[in-house]
N, C-alpha and C positions, 0 to 999 in steps of 0.2 A: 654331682650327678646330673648329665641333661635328660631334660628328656627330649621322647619320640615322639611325635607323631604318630600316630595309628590310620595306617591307610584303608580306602577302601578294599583293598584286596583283603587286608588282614584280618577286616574286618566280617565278610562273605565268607572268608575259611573259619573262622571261629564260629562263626552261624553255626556254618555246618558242621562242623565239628561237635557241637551242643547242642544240635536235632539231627544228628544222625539216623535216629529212627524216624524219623519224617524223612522218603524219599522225594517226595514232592519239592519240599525246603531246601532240601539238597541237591537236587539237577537243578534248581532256581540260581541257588548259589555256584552252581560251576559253572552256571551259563554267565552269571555276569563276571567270573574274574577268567572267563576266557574271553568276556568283552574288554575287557581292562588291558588283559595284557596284548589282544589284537593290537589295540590304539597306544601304547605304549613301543609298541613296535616301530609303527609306523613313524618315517621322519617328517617332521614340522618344517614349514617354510615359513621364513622370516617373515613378517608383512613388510611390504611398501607400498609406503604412498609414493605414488607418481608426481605430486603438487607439490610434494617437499623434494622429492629428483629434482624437480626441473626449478623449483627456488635458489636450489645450491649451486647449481649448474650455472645460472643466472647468477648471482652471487659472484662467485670462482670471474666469469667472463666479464662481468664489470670491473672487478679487481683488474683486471688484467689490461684493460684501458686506462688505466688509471697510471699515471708515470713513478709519481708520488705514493708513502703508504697514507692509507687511509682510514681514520677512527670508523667505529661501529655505531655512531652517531650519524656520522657525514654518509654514509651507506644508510641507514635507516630510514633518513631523508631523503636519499635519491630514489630511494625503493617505495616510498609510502606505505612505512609500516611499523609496526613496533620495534624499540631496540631490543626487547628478548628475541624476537622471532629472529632477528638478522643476530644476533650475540648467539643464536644456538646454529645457525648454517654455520657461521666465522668459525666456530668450537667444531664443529664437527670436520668442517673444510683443514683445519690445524690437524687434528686426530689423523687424520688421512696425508699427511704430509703435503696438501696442499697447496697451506696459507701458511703463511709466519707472524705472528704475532711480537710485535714490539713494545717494549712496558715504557710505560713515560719515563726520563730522566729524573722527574721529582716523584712523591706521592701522587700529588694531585693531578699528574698530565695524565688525559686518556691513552691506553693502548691502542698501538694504529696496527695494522693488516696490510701486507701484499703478498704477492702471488711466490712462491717459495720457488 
């Protein structure tokens, strides 16, 4: 058996549902799960950061200078930055069909990156 969750809406109907004789407790409680579901209505927009747009963007366009593919090492030091930072642009630039990522021929060789 899973359980639920108990939301706040469910939670403002049961209010009121067991102080029904409190009107006061009870326009309290429809006022906020008509605020609940106002905002559940309403569509969300994704965040973005703009500094991580234009890192990948930046990223993508050195790639593309580049004749050769190129490890996430060799990029992390052209860029002055960490290798997660440039290993999560590479990741996401892949995701997007961007980049191609190449695996070493052995275990140990790093995977390189170019422009897909």
């Amino acid at each position: 058996m899973t359980e639920t969750k108990t939301t706040q809406k469910d939670l403002y109907a049961r209010i009121a549902e067991y102080m029904a004789d409190d009107p006061e407790i009870v326009a309290f409680c429809e006022k906020k799960i008509a605020q609940i579901e106002k905002n559940a209505a309403r569509p969300r927009k994704p965040k973005v950061n703009a500094e991580v747009v234009e890192f990948r963007e930046n990223v993508y366009n050195a790639l593309a200078n580049h004749d050769e593919p190129v490890t996430n090492k060799d990029m992390a030091a052209e860029f002055g930055c960490s290798a997660q930072k440039m290993s999560a642009a590479l990741r996401y630039l892949g995701r997007e069909g961007r980049v191609i990522r190449h695996d070493g021929e052995k275990k140990s060789d790093p995977a390189t990156f170019e422009i897909a």
